[in-house]
Legacy VTK file of the C-alpha trace (Angstrom):
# vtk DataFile Version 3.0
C-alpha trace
ASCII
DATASET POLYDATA
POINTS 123 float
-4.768 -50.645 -99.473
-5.181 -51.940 -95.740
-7.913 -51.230 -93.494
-7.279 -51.640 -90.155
-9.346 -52.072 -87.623
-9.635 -50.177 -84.666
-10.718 -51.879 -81.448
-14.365 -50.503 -80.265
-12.542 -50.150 -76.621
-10.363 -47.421 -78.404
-13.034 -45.779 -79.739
-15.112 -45.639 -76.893
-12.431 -44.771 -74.193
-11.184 -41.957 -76.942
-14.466 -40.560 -76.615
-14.874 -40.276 -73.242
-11.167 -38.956 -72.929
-12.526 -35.991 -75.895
-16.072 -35.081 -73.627
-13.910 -34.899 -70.539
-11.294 -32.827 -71.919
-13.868 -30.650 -73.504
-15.500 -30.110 -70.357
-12.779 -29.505 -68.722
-12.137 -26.542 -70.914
-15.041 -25.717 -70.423
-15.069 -25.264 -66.644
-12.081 -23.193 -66.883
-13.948 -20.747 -69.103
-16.525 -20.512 -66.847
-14.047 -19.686 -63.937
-12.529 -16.970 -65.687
-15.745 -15.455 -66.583
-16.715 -15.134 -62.470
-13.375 -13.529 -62.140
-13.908 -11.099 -64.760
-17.058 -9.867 -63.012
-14.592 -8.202 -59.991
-13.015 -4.971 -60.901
-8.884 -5.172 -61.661
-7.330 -5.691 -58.166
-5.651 -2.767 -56.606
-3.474 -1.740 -53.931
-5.624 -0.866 -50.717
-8.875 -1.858 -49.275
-12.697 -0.959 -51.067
-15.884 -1.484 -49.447
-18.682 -1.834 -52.497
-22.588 -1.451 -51.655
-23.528 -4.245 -54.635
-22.125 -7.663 -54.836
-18.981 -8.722 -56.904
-17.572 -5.064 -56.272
-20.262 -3.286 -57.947
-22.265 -0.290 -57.009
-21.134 2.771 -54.827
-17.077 2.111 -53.614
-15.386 3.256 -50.578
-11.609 3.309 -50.165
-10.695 2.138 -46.020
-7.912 3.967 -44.349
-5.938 1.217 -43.713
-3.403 3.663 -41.687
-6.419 4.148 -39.118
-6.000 0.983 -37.442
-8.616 0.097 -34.855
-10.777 2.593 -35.293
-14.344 1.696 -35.918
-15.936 3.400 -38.840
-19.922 3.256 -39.724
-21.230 3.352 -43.164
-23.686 5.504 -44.329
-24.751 2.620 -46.560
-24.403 -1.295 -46.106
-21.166 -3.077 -48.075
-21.924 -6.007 -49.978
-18.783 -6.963 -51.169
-15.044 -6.292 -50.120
-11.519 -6.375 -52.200
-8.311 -6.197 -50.084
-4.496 -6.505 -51.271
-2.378 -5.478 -48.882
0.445 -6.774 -46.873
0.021 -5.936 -43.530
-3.704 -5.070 -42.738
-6.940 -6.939 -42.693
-10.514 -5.511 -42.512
-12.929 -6.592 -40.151
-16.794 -6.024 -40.948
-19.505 -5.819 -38.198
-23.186 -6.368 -39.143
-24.597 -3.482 -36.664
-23.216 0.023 -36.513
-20.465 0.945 -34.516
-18.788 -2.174 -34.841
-21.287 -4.467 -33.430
-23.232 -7.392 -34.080
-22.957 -10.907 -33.303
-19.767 -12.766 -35.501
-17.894 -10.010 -37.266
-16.381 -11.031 -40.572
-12.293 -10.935 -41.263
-11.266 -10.288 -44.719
-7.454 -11.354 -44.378
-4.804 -9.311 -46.343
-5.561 -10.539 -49.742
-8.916 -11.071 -50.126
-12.137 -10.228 -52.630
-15.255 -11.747 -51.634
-18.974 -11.276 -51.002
-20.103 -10.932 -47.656
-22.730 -12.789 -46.150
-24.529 -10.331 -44.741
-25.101 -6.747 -45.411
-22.269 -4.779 -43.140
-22.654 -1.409 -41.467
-19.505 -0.688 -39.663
-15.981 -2.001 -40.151
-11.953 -1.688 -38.723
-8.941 -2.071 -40.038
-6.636 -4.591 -37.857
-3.163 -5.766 -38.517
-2.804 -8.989 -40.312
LINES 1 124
123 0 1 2 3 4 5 6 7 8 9 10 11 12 13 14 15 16 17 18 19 20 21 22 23 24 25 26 27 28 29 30 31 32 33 34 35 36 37 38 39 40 41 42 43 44 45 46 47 48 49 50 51 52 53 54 55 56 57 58 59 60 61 62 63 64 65 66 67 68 69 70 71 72 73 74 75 76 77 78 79 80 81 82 83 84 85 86 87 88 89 90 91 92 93 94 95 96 97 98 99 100 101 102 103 104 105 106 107 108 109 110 111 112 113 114 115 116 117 118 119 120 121 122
Protein backbone atom coordinates (compact mmCIF):
# COMPACT_ATOMS: atom_id res chain seq x y z
CA UNK A 1 0.00 0.00 0.00
CA UNK A 2 1.27 3.71 -0.61
CA UNK A 3 0.52 6.61 1.40
CA UNK A 4 0.93 9.66 -0.12
CA UNK A 5 1.32 12.66 1.19
CA UNK A 6 -0.59 15.57 0.64
CA UNK A 7 1.09 18.97 0.82
CA UNK A 8 -0.33 21.09 3.99
CA UNK A 9 -0.68 24.10 1.24
CA UNK A 10 -3.37 21.77 -0.40
CA UNK A 11 -5.04 21.20 2.52
CA UNK A 12 -5.22 24.51 3.74
CA UNK A 13 -6.07 26.37 0.42
CA UNK A 14 -8.85 23.36 -0.06
CA UNK A 15 -10.29 24.56 2.99
CA UNK A 16 -10.59 27.92 2.46
CA UNK A 17 -11.87 27.20 -1.20
CA UNK A 18 -14.84 24.70 0.89
CA UNK A 19 -15.80 27.84 3.67
CA UNK A 20 -15.97 30.22 0.75
CA UNK A 21 -18.00 28.16 -1.41
CA UNK A 22 -20.20 27.32 1.47
CA UNK A 23 -20.78 30.79 2.18
CA UNK A 24 -21.36 31.62 -0.89
CA UNK A 25 -24.30 29.31 -0.94
CA UNK A 26 -25.16 30.57 1.71
CA UNK A 27 -25.63 34.21 0.70
CA UNK A 28 -27.67 33.15 -2.13
CA UNK A 29 -30.13 31.51 0.25
CA UNK A 30 -30.40 34.38 2.11
CA UNK A 31 -31.21 36.50 -1.07
CA UNK A 32 -33.90 34.38 -2.09
CA UNK A 33 -35.45 34.39 1.24
CA UNK A 34 -35.80 38.61 1.05
CA UNK A 35 -37.37 38.00 -2.27
CA UNK A 36 -39.79 35.61 -1.07
CA UNK A 37 -41.07 38.14 1.47
CA UNK A 38 -42.71 40.36 -1.74
CA UNK A 39 -45.92 39.03 -3.04
CA UNK A 40 -45.67 37.18 -6.81
CA UNK A 41 -45.15 40.12 -9.25
CA UNK A 42 -48.06 41.14 -11.32
CA UNK A 43 -49.07 43.12 -14.15
CA UNK A 44 -49.99 46.79 -12.97
CA UNK A 45 -49.04 49.07 -10.23
CA UNK A 46 -49.97 48.38 -6.07
CA UNK A 47 -49.49 50.81 -3.44
CA UNK A 48 -49.16 48.64 0.09
CA UNK A 49 -49.59 50.51 3.61
CA UNK A 50 -46.80 47.92 5.36
CA UNK A 51 -43.36 47.37 4.09
CA UNK A 52 -42.26 44.53 1.64
CA UNK A 53 -45.90 44.73 0.08
CA UNK A 54 -47.71 43.84 3.11
CA UNK A 55 -50.73 45.27 4.75
CA UNK A 56 -53.78 47.04 3.03
CA UNK A 57 -53.08 47.10 -1.19
CA UNK A 58 -54.22 49.55 -3.66
CA UNK A 59 -54.23 48.92 -7.41
CA UNK A 60 -53.07 52.67 -9.40
CA UNK A 61 -54.87 53.50 -12.56
CA UNK A 62 -52.10 53.60 -14.60
CA UNK A 63 -54.52 54.84 -17.62
CA UNK A 64 -55.05 58.13 -15.42
CA UNK A 65 -51.89 59.65 -16.25
CA UNK A 66 -51.05 62.86 -14.43
CA UNK A 67 -53.57 63.01 -12.25
CA UNK A 68 -52.71 63.39 -8.64
CA UNK A 69 -54.42 61.00 -6.33
CA UNK A 70 -54.32 61.23 -2.26
CA UNK A 71 -54.41 58.28 -0.06
CA UNK A 72 -56.59 57.81 2.60
CA UNK A 73 -53.71 55.98 4.26
CA UNK A 74 -49.79 56.35 3.84
CA UNK A 75 -47.96 53.58 1.28
CA UNK A 76 -45.04 51.98 2.56
CA UNK A 77 -44.04 49.98 -0.13
CA UNK A 78 -44.67 49.97 -4.02
CA UNK A 79 -44.54 47.01 -6.84
CA UNK A 80 -44.69 48.17 -10.51
CA UNK A 81 -44.33 45.99 -13.85
CA UNK A 82 -45.34 47.70 -16.55
CA UNK A 83 -44.02 48.87 -19.80
CA UNK A 84 -44.88 52.20 -20.31
CA UNK A 85 -45.79 53.97 -16.95
CA UNK A 86 -43.96 54.91 -13.83
CA UNK A 87 -45.43 56.05 -10.46
CA UNK A 88 -44.39 58.99 -8.77
CA UNK A 89 -45.00 59.27 -4.84
CA UNK A 90 -45.24 62.65 -2.98
CA UNK A 91 -44.73 62.75 0.82
CA UNK A 92 -47.65 65.50 1.48
CA UNK A 93 -51.14 65.24 0.07
CA UNK A 94 -52.03 66.41 -3.13
CA UNK A 95 -48.89 65.66 -4.62
CA UNK A 96 -46.64 67.71 -2.58
CA UNK A 97 -43.73 67.64 -0.50
CA UNK A 98 -40.22 68.34 -0.95
CA UNK A 99 -38.31 65.37 -3.40
CA UNK A 100 -41.04 63.14 -4.74
CA UNK A 101 -39.99 59.55 -5.29
CA UNK A 102 -40.03 57.77 -9.03
CA UNK A 103 -40.65 54.16 -9.09
CA UNK A 104 -39.54 53.46 -12.83
CA UNK A 105 -41.55 50.83 -14.87
CA UNK A 106 -40.32 47.78 -13.20
CA UNK A 107 -39.82 48.33 -9.86
CA UNK A 108 -40.69 46.79 -6.09
CA UNK A 109 -39.21 48.61 -3.35
CA UNK A 110 -39.73 50.23 0.05
CA UNK A 111 -40.10 53.75 0.22
CA UNK A 112 -38.28 55.93 2.36
CA UNK A 113 -40.76 57.76 3.68
CA UNK A 114 -44.35 57.24 4.38
CA UNK A 115 -46.30 58.64 1.01
CA UNK A 116 -49.68 60.33 0.89
CA UNK A 117 -50.37 61.21 -2.63
CA UNK A 118 -49.01 59.79 -5.88
CA UNK A 119 -49.28 60.06 -10.15
CA UNK A 120 -48.86 57.97 -12.68
CA UNK A 121 -46.32 59.46 -15.47
CA UNK A 122 -45.11 57.89 -18.62
CA UNK A 123 -41.87 56.09 -18.44
Amino acid sequence: MVIRKIPLRRTVVAAALSTVLAGLGTGTATATASAADWPPLREGAHLYTGTHGTGTVSRVDLDDVGTCHTSSAPSRSVQVVTGSSSVVLYPGADCTGASPWSTGSLARADLPWAAWSYRVVPA
